[in-house]
N, C-alpha and C positions, 0 to 999 in steps of 0.2 A: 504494500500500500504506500507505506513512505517514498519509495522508487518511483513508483508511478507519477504521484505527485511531483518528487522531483524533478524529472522527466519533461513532464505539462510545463511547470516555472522554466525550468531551462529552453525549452523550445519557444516560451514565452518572450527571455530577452532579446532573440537576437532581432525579431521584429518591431519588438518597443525600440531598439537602437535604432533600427534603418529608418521606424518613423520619425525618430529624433533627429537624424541629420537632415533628412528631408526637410520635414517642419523647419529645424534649425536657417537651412539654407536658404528655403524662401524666406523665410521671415528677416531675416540679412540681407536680402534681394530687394524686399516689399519695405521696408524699415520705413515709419513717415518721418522720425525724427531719430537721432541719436539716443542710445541708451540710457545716456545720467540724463536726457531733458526728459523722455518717459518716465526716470523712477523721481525725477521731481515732481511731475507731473501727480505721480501716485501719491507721492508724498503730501504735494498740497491739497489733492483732493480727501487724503484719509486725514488730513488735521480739520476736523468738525471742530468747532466754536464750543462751546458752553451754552449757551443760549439756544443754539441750534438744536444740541442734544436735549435740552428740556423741551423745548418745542416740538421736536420729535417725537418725546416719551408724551407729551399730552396728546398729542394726534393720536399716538400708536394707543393709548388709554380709550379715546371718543373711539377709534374703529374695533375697537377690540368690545368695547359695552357695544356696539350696534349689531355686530356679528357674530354674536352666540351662536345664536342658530344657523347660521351660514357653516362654519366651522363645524360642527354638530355633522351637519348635511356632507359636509367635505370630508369629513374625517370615513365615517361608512361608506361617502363612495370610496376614497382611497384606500379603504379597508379590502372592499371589493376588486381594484384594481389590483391592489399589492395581489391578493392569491388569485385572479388570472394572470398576474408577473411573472409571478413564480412557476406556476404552472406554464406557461410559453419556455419562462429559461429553461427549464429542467428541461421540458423537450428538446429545446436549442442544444442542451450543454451533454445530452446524451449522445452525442454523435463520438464515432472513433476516436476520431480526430476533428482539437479544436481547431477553432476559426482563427485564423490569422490577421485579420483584418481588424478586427478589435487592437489587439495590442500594435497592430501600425499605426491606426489612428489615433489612440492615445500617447503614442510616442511623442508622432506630429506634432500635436496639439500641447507637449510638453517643452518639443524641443521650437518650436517657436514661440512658445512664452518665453524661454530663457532667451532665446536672439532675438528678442524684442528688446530686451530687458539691456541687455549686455551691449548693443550692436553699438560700435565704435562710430558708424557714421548714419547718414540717412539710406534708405535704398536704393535714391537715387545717385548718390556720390558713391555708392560700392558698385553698382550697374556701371555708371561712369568709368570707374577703376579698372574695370574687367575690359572697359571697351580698349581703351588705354593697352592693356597690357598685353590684350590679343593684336590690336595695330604693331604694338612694339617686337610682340613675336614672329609676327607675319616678317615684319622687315627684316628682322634675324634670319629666319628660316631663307627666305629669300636670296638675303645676301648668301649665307651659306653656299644655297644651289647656283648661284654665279659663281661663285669663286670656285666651287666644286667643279662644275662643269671647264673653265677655264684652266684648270690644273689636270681636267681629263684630255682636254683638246693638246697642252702639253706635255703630256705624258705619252698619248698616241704618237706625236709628232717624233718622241723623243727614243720610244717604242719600234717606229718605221726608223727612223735614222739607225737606230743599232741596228735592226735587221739587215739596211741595206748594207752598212759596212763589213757586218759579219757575212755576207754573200761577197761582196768583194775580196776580203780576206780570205775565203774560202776558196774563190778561183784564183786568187793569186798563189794561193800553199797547193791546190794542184797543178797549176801551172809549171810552179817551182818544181814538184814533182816529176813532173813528166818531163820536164826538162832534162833534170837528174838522172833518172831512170833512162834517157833514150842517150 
């Protein structure tokens, strides 16, 4: 039983990983802003006032006395929901073999909150970067295949010149021969 289990989790990471680069790298692609103005962002949005919070908790007071019975009504149906929930998983999770596609998409969905969070620049200046660097490689690569190809053109050249000389030598030393020889 334990094996098995382990087994399920292990077959589990490697898909949570690859949805985590994915995710990761779009979200590093797609970035609206750099990562410290996002976790500022968060930050000024998660510092609530004092006032605000009281003001809050009296609302949350008036809707919570008006919907007794709403909640009442919510909670039986979500009661009802939860056990056909369950009853769909089970069927779902009965299968041989699990679904993969779960643990990619929560990878995803993990690994682009963190390169959201993190991303050094916007998406549009990492897009920019990559345009950059594939222009800059092209012209490398490029340059390379000239200079290659102009070290092959004198290489043949240089290729044919020994050959012919080595045939020259070749008739001169039997030449020389036969000479000798007669």
């Amino acid at each position: 039983m334990k094996e098995r289990f382990l087994n399920k989790a292990g077959s589990m990471v490697v898909p949570i990983l690859a949805g985590g680069f994915v995710g990761a790298g779009t979200a590093l692609l797609l970035a609206p802003k750099p990562g410290i103005r996002v976790r500022k962002d968060l930050k000024r949005i998660a510092n609530i006032t004092r006032d605000q919070v009281s003001e809050a908790v009296d609302k949350g007071r008036e809707i919570y006395e008006e919907s007794r019975t709403a909640v009442a009504n919510a909670v039986e149906a979500g009661k009802k929901t939860y056990v056909e929930g369950i009853e769909k998983f089970e069927k779902l999770t009965k299968k041989d073999k699990p679904s993969v596609w779960l643990p990619i998409l929560a990878g995803g969905v993990i690994g682009a909150g963190i390169a959201l969070l993190l991303a050094p620049k916007s998406g549009t200046e990492v897009r920019e970067d990559l345009k950059r660097l594939a222009a800059s490689t092209k012209d490398r690569v490029s340059s390379a295949v000239e200079k290659g190809k102009v070290l092959y053109g004198e290489g043949r050249t240089a290729v044919t010149n020994a050959m012919e000389g080595g045939k020259k030598v070749y008739i001169e030393g039997v030449e020389k021969l036969r000479q000798a020889v007669a």
